[in-house]
N, C-alpha and C positions, 0 to 999 in steps of 0.2 A: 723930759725924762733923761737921766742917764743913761748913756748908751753901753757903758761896764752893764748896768745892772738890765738892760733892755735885752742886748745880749742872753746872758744868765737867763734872762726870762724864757726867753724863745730855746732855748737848748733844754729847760725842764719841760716844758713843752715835748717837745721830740721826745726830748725819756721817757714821760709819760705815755705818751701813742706809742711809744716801740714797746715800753712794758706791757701795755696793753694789748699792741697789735700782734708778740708773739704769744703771748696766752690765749686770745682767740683766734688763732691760725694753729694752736700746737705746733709750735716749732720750739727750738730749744736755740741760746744764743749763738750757740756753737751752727747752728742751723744758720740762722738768720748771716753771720760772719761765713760763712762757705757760698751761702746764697749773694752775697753781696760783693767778695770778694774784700771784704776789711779782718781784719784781726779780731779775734775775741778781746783780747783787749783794749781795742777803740770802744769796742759793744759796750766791753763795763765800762770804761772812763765814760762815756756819753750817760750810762747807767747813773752816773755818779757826781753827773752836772758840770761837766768842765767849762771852763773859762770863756775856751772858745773852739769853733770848727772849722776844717776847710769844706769851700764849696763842693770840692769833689768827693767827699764822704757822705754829703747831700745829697747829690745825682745819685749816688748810690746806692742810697735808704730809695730817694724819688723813682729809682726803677723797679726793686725790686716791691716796693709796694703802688706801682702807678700811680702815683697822686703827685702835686703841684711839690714845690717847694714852700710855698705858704702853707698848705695843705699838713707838710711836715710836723709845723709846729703851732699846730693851732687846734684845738682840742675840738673834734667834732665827733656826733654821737654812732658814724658808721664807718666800721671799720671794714677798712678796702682787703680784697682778697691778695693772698701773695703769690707773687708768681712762682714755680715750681720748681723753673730749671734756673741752673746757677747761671750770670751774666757772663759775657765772655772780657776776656782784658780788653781784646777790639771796640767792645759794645759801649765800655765803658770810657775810654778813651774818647770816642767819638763823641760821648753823649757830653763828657763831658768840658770839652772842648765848644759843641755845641753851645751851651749855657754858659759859657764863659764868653762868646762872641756875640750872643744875646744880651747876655747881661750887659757889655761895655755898648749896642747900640743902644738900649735902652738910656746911658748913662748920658750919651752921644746927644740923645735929643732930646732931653733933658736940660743939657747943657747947651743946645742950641736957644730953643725956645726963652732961656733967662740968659741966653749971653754971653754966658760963663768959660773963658778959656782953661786949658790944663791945670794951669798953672795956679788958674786961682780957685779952682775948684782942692787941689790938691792943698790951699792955706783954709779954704772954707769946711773943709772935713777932717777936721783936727791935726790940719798938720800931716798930710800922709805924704810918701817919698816921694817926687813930682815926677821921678822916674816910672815909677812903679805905678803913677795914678798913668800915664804914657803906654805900661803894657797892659794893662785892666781895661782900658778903654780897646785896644785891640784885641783882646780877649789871648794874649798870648800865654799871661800866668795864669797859677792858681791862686783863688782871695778867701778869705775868710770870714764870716760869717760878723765878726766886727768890724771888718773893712767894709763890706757891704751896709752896714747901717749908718758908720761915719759918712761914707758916700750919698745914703738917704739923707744924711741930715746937713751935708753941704750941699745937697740941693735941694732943701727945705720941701723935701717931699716922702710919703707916705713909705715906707719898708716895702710894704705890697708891691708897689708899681714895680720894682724892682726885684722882687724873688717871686712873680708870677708863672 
């Protein structure tokens, strides 16, 4: 599959659950961006199927409606309750910070188990900057949501294993 369009896929996904998930929550977008700590206008551009996301706009939606990050975009038939009180910048920070150091061991032993050093992993996932595949694995920056899936597909493995 295309990972342009695999991407796109999973981000109509999330539009979908969030269109859905704030009509039966009643909340209003303006609601959900207070509750989440994102702008009204990430709400509609996401609204509006962009190209691509950062992880930490993920954690984001993933707190405020408790569910996975798979969970995010993957169309299932119950919709999780929302939490009531807005996150804090702290909460958020940490959390997200969190999954970003999860994500690079995840990435870690992955790349042990096939062998795979930085370097070549950063030519097997279309060319990402060998730098920047160096702070991803220590979870120092933030990635996006097609970085994350080049990374699934330079190590010939599943999306899941890695946004669980």
């Amino acid at each position: 599959m295309n990972i342009d369009k695999e991407c796109k896929e999973l981000i109509s996904y999330l539009a979908l659950n969030l269109k859905n998930w704030i009509t039966e929550n009643k909340i209003s977008q303006r609601q959900l961006a207070r509750l989440s700590h994102s702008s009204e206008s990430t709400i509609r551009a996401i609204m509006k199927e962009p190209q691509n996301i950062e992880l930490a706009t993920l954690v984001k939606f993933k707190l405020v409606f408790s569910v996975s990050l798979n969970d995010l975009m993957t169309i299932k038939g119950k919709t999780p309750k929302i939490r009531t009180a807005p996150l804090t910048e702290e909460s958020i920070k940490i959390a997200v910070e969190k999954e970003q150091r999860q994500l690079g061991l995840r990435i870690l032993k992955k790349m042990k188990e096939q062998k795979i050093n930085p370097e070549e992993l950063s030519i097997l996932a279309l060319n990402i900057d060998y730098s920047d595949t160096l702070k991803y694995l220590k979870g120092t920056i933030n990635l996006t949501l097609l970085t994350i899936l080049k990374l699934a597909f330079g190590l010939n493995i599943d999306k899941r294993i890695l946004l669980r």
